[in-house]
C-alpha positions in Angstrom: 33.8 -33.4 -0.4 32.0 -34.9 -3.0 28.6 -33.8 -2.6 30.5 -30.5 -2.3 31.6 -30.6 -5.5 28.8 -31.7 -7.2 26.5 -29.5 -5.6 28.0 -26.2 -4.1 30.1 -25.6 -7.3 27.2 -25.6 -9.7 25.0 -23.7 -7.5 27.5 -20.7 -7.5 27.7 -21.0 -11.0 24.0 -21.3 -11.3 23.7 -18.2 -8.8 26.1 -15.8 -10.6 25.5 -16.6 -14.0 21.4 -15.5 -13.8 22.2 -12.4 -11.4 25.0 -11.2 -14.6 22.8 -11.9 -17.0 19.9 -10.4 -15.0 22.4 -7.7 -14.7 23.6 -6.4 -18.1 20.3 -7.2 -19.5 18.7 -4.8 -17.2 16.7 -2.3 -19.7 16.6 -4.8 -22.5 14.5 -8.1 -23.4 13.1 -10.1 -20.7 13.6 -12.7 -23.7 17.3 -13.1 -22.5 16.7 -13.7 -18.4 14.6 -16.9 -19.4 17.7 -17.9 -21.5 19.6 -19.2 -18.6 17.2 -21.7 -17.7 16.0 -22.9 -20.7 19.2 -23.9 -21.9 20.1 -25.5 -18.6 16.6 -27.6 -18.9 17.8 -28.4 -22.8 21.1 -29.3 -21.4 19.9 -31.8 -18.3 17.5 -33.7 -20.6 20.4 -34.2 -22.9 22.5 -35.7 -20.4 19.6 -37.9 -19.2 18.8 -39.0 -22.1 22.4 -39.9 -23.1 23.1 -41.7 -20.3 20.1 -43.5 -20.3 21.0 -44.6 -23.7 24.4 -45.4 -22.9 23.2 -48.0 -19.8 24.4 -51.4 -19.8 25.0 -52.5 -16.8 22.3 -54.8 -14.7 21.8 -52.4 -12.0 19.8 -49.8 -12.1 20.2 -46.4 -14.0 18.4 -44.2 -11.4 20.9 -44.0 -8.3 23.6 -42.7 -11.2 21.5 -40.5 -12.7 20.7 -38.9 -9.1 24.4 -38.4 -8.6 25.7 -37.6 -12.2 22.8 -35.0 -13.7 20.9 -34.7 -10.6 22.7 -33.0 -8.2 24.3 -30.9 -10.2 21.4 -30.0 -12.1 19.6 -29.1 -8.3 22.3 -27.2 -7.4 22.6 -25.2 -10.7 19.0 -24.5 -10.5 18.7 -23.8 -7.0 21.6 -21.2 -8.0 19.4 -19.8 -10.5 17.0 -19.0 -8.6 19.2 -17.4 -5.9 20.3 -15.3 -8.0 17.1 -14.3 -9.9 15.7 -14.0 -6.4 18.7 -11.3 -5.4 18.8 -9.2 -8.3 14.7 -8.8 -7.6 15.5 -7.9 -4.5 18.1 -5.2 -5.5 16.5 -3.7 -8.4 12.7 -3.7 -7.5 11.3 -0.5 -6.4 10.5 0.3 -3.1 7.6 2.3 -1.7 8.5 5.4 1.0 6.3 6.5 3.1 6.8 9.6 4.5 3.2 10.5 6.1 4.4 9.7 9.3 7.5 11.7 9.5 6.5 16.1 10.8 
């Protein structure tokens, strides 16, 4: 239930918030479909580096950052991608050929 939550929740997020902004910024700056994941990147190295900062315990920092930013992050990229991937496959032209056909 756990790994549910930190992984299938972000993921949709991840997937529906590039395919609407892939969406409504259809005819307008590419600019704005890189926004998505630049700022989640800005946004994962933020909370890496303030957790990492805010370690004082004896054990190690890695297996929490795996769990906390990690997985999350995964699954909100992963969802990125989806949904990039899905809009491409919507939008992109396709090529009939009717050569065949008498």
């Amino acid at each position: 239930m756990i790994y549910l939550i930190l992984a299938l929740i972000p993921l949709v997020g991840g997937f529906l918030l590039e395919f609407l902004v892939c969406q409504f910024t259809r005819k307008g700056s590419r600019l704005w479909k890189l926004l998505p994941p630049v700022v989640s990147a800005a946004v994962v190295a933020g909370i890496v580096v303030y957790r990492l900062n805010l370690w004082k315990s004896d054990n190690s920092p890695a297996t929490q950052l795996i769990f906390i930013p990690g997985l999350p992050a995964l699954g909100f990229f992963l969802g990125l991608l989806l949904g990039w991937l899905l809009y491409r496959r919507l939008w992109r032209p396709r090529i009939i050929d009717d050569r065949g056909k008498g």
